[in-house]
C-alpha positions in Angstrom: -47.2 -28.0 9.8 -43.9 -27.1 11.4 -40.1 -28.8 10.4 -37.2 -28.5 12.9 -34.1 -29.6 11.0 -30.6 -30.0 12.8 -32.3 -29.8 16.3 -32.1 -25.9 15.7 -33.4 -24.5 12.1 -37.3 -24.3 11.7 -37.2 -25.4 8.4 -40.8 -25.1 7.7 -43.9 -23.3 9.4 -46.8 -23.2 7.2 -50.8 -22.7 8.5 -53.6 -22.9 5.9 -55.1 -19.2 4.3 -57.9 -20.0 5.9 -56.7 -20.7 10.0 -54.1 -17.9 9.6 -54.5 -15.6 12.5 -56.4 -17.7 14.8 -53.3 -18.5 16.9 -52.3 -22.0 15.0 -49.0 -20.8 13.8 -48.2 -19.8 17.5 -49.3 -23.1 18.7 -47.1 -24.9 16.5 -43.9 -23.1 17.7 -44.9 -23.3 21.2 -44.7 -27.3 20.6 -41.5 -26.4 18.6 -40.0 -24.6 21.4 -41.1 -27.1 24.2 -39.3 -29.9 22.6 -36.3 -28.0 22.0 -32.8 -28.6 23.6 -31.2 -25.8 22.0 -30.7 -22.5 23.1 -31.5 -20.8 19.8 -33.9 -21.4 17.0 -32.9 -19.9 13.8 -35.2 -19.1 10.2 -34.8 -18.6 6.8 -37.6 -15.9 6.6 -39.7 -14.9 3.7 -39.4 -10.5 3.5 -43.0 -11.1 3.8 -43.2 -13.6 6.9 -40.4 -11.5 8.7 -43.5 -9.4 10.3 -45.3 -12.5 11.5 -41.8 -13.8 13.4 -40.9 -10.6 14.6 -43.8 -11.5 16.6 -43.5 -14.5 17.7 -40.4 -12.9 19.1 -37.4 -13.8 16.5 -35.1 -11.1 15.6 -33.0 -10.4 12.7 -29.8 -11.6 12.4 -28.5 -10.7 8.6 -29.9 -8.6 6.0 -31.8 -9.8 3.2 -30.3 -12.3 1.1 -30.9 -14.4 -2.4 -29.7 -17.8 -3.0 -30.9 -19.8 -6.1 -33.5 -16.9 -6.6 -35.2 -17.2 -3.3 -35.7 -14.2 -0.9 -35.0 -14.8 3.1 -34.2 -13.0 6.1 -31.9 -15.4 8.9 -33.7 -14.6 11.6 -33.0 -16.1 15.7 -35.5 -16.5 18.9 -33.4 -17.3 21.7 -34.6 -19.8 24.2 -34.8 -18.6 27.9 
């Protein structure tokens, strides 16, 4: 499943344990991207997601952080 809030922030991208790796979570965000009409999409990413969207081509864009005990990298893919 995949969540695009505020037309920019991918909210939510999760794939099932057992479809991870088969392309599905790249899928998703190519249908993410394609109906987007910004110019970048940001992420809250989990430390241990940040490998998985560094290659789906996001970059980071601050350091780690905690808020309310949760872990997450902001992280940006900008749209060509």
């Amino acid at each position: 499943m995949a969540h695009v809030r505020d037309g920019h922030h991918l909210a939510m991208l999760f794939v099932r344990p057992d479809a991870q790796r088969k392309g599905v979570g790249r899928s998703l965000l190519e249908l993410v991207l394609a109906e987007s009409t910004a110019g970048t999409i940001t992420v809250a990413s989990s430390p241990n997601s940040e490998g998985a969207y560094r290659r789906f081509g996001f970059e980071r864009i601050s350091d780690e952080k905690i808020d309310r005990g949760i872990r997450f990298i902001m992280m940006a893919l900008t749209l060509k």
